[in-house]
N, C-alpha and C positions, 0 to 999 in steps of 0.2 A: 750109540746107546746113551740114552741118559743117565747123568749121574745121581738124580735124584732116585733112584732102586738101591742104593746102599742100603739105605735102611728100612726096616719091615713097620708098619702102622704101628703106634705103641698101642696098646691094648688099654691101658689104664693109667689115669694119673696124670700130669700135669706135664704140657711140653718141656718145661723148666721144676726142678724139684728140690729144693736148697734144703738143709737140714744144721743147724747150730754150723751155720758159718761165720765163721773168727778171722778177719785178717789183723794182721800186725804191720807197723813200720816205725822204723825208729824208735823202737820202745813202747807206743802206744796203740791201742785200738782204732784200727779205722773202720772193722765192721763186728758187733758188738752180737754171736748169736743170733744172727739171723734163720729164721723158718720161712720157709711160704712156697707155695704150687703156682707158677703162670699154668692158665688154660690154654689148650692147643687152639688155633683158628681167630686169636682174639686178639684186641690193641689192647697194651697193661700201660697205662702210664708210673714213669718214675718220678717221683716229684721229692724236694727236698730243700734248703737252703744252699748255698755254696760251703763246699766242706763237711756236708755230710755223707758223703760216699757211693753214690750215685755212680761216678765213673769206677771208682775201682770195683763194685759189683758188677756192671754190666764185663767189666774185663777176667772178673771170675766166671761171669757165666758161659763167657767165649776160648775160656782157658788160657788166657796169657797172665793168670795173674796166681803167684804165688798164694795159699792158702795156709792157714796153722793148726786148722780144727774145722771138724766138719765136712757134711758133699754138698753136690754139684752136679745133678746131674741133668742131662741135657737133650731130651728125645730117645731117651731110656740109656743114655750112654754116659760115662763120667765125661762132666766139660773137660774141651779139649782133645777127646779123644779121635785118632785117626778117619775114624768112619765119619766126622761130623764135618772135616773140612769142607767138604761141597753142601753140606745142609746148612751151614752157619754162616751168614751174611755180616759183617760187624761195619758200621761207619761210627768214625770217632769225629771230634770237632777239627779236628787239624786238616785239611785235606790231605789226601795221601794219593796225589796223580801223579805222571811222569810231565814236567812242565816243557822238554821239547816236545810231546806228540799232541796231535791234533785231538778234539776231546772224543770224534771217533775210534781214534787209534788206543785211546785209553781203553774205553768201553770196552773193544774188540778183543784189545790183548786178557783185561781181564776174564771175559767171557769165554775166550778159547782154553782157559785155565779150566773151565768146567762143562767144557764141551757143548758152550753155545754159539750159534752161528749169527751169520748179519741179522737177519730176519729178528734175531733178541738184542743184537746189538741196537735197532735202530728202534725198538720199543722200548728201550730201557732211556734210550738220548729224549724219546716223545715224552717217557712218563715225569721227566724232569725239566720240560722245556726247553729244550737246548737243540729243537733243531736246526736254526738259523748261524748257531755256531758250532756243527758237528764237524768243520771242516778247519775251523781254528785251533792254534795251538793253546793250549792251556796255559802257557804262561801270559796269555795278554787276555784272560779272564780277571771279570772282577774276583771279590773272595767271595760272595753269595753264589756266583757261578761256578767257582770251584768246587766249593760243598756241594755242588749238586751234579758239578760230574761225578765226584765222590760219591756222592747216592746211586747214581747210573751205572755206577763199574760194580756196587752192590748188588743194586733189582737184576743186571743181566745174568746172573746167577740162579735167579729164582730160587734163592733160600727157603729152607723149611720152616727157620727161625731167622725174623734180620734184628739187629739190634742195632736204636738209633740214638749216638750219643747229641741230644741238641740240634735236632738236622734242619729246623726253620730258623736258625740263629741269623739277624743278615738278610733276609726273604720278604718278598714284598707279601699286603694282605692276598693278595689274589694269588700270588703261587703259592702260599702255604696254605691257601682254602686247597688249590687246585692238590697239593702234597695229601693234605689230610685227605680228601676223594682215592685218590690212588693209598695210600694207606689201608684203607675202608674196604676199596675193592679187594686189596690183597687178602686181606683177613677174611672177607667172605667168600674168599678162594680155597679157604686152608694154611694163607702162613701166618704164623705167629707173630707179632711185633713186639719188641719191648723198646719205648720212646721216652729218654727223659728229655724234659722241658723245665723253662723256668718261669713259662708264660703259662700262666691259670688259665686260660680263656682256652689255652691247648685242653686241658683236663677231660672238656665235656664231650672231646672226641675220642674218649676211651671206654672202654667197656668195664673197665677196672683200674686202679691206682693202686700205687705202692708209697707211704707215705714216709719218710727217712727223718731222722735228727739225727743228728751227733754218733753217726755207724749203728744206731737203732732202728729198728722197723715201728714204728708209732699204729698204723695199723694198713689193714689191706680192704677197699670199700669200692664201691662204685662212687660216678660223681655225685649219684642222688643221696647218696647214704654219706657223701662229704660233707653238703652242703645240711644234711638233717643233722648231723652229729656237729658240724660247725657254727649253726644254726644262724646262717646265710645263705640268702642265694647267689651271693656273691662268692665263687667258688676260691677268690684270692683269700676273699676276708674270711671265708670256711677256713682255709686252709691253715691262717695265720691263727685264730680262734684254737685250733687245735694244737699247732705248734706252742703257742703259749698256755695252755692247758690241755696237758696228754688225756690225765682223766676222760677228756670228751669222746679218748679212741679206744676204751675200757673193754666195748663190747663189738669190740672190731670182729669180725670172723677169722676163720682159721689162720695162723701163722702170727696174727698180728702179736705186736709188745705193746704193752704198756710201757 
């Protein structure tokens, strides 16, 4: 039986539903009040400078991350909660394999975690390129090939939500064109993605962005509405336009801060 039946269709509302989220560490603010809805079925890109909060949001949204104030809630469930283990996919930047097993045996093991079989194990190794090395161990991958077993032991899951912290870091043009396709397809499947990057050119494969400073939410837009409010079509120099004058994120839709 699949485990994707835990949980019943949410009815309303945002696969992802944040409400004045506050983290703290060491005394200061690393996420400042956060608001905002991801859409279910859609790619939301994270975007931000280094050090504005990017990772430790996506790790509140998967529940490993202490909070101070405010929800989190995640396919109508508080993140983190029991039910959402098999709905919630998380890849971090670090690879996280077993570097004696073969990058099949990775896949596998993870997948039998959630009650999937070869047949997803060997679609998850195809959606990430690797099947020429499905029979090698992991530790004589490169690190571009690691992260992307790391992505395989995610996708055989077929999470309802995946979250990708930086997943084309390392990736040549053409596997990360081919990554963003399988992206694409998953979302017009029904899963949800949330992708941070720090490559702009990523941006215009999103249906929506999330724009961060300093544990702020600056605003929440499409890419069309980046480059019109950043007033570029250079979705870098949009971006940077904004980051150095917020004003221009004034009349952001719902969630966003000034």
């Amino acid at each position: 039986m699949s485990h994707s039946a835990v949980l019943p269709p949410r009815p309303s509302g945002g696969a992802v539903d944040v409400r004045e989220l506050t983290v703290n560490r060491g005394g200061q603010k690393v996420l400042d009040g956060l608001g905002f809805a991801i859409p279910p079925g859609r790619i939301t890109g994270l975007l931000g400078p280094s050090g504005s909060g990017k990772t430790t949001l996506m790790r509140a949204i998967v529940g490993v991350q202490k909070i101070n104030h405010g929800t989190v809630e995640v396919l109508g469930r508080p993140a983190g909660h029991a039910d959402l283990r098999h709905q919630v996919g998380y890849v971090t930047q670090a690879p996280s394999v077993y570097p004696d097993l073969s990058v099949e045996a990775n896949v596998r093991y993870f997948g039998a975690m959630h009650g999937r079989n070869r047949a997803d194990t060997a679609e998850a190794i195809a959606a990430v390129g690797l099947e020429k090395q499905a029979r090698q161990k992991t530790a004589d991958l490169s690190g571009g090939q690691l992260s992307r077993v790391s992505l395989a032991c995610a996708l055989v899951a077929k999470p309802r939500l995946l979250v990708l912290d930086e997943p084309t870091v390392g990736l040549d043009p053409v596997l990360r064109a081919e990554l963003w396709d399988r992206f694409r397809a998953m979302a017009d499947a029904g899963t949800t993605l949330l992708v941070s990057s720090h490559v702009m050119e990523e941006a215009s494969h999103c249906a929506s962005l999330l724009l961060l400073r300093d544990g702020r939410l600056l605003a929440q837009l499409t890419p069309g509405e980046l480059s019109r409010r950043g007033r570029s079509q250079d979705l870098e120099r949009a971006f940077l336009n904004i980051i150095l004058n917020p004003e221009a994120a004034a009349d952001a839709p719902e969630g966003a801060q000034p």
